[in-house]
N, C-alpha and C positions, 0 to 999 in steps of 0.2 A: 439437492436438485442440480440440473445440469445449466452453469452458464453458460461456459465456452463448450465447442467437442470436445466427449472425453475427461470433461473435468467436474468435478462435482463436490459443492461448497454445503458445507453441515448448515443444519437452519439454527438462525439464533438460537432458538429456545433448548438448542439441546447443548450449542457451543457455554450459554450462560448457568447451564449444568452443572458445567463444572466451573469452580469459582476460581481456577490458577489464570483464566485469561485476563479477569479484571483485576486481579491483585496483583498481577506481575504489573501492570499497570500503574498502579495506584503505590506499591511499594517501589518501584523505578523510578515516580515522578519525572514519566515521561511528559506530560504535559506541562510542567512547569521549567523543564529543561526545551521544549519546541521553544516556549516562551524567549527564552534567556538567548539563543542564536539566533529568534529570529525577531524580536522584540514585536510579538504579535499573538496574541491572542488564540488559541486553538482550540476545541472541543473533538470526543471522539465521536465523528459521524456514521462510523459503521467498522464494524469488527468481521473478519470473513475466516473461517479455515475449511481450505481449499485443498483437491486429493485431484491431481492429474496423472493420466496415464499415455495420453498420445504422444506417437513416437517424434512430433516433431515439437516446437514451441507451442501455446495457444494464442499467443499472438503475436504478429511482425514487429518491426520501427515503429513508432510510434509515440505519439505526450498523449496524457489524458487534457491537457489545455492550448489549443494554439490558435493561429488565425489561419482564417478560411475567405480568399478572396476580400482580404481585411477586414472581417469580422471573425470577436473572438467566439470560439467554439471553445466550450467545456465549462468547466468553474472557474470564476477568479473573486479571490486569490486562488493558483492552482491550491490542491490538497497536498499535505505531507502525508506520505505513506514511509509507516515502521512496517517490516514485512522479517517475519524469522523464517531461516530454513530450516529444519532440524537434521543433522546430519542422521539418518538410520543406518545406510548401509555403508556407500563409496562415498567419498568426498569429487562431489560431481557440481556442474557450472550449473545458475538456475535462472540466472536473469543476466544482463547484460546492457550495459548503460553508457553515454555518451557525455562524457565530463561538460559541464560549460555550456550545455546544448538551452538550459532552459533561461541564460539569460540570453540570448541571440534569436529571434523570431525573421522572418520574413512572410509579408501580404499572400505569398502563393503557397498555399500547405503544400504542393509540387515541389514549388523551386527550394521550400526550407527542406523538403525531405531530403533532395538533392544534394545541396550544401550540406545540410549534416552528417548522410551518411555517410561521407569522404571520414570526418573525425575519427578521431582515436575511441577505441571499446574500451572500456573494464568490464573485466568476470565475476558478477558474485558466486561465491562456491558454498554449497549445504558447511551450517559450522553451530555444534552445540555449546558455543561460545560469543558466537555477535549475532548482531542484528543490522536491518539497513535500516539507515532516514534518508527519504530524497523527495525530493520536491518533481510533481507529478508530470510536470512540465518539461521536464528535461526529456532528452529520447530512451528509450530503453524497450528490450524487447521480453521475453521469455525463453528459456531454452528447454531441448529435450528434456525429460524426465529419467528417471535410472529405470532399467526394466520391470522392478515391480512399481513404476510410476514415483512418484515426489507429494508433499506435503508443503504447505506454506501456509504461514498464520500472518495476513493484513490485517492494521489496523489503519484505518483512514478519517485523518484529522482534520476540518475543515474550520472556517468562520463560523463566528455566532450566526450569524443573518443567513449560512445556509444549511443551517442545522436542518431546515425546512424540506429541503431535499432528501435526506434520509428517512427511509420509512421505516427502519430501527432504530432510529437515534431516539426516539422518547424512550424504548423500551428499554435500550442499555441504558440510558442516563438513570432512569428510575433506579435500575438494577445498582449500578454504582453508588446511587446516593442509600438506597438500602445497606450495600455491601459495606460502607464507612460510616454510618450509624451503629451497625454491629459489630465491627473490629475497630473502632477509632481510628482512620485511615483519615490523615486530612491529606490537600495540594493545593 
């Protein structure tokens, strides 16, 4: 289905198909290392792989958590997103993030954008070797895609108490507790 322009995210039921997304998961113990940096609790609230093709980013600057005429907008605690790029073709830029940006807030989501878009970028580049974690709240944007378009695999880690927010989160957690009954997989 299409969320942004141009971009279009596989539906759970055919992503949890194939079983390498929650083992990579589960045999990573990535949740149990969220845990260990951030001394907080995580669960995965929703798993996304996403196929863009538009020639520019699909989305500007921006956090998925900030304040809005001081009120906060979005979840808190923000979400930890792990996101892979797979390199296929060129080693090409696919997001673009603002170091430090998500402990600094200001009352005017204006005047924060203002202030922070002066900061320093970093580049992530497509790498069939890492992955990113970054906390949702920081700035960052999207970039162009390679001309046959780009791939990226989200997984987005939230609170217990807003698991409620995911309208996949029963059906992966199911699938997971399934998934480590029948491979002995603990975390």
């Amino acid at each position: 289905f299409e969320k942004y322009k141009r971009t279009y995210d596989l539906h759970l039921k055919v992503i949890l198909e194939q079983e390498i997304f929650i083992e990579f998961l589960e045999e990573s113990k990535i949740i149990n290392y969220l845990e260990k940096i951030s001394g907080f609790k995580y669960q995965l609230g929703d798993l996304v792989v996403r196929k863009t093709y538009l020639k520019e980013g699909y989305t500007s600057w921006h956090r998925d958590t900030y304040l809005n005429k001081g009120k906060l907008v979005g979840r808190n605690p923000p979400l930890i997103k792990l996101i892979l790029y797979p390199k296929l073709n060129n080693n090409c830029v696919q997001l673009k993030l603002k170091p430090g940006t998500h402990l600094n807030f200001n009352k005017n989501r204006y005047f924060d954008l203002f202030k922070n878009i002066l900061k320093p970028q970093i580049s992530i580049k497509t790498s069939n070797e890492e992955a990113l974690i970054f906390n949702s709240s920081i700035y960052h944007k999207t970039s162009p895609p390679e001309n046959n378009g780009s791939f990226r695999v989200i997984y987005n880690f939230c609170a217990k108490d807003q698991i409620k927010d995911f309208t996949n989160s029963p059906i992966i957690n199911e699938y997971r507790k399934n998934l480590r009954n029948k491979k002995n997989i603990y975390f």
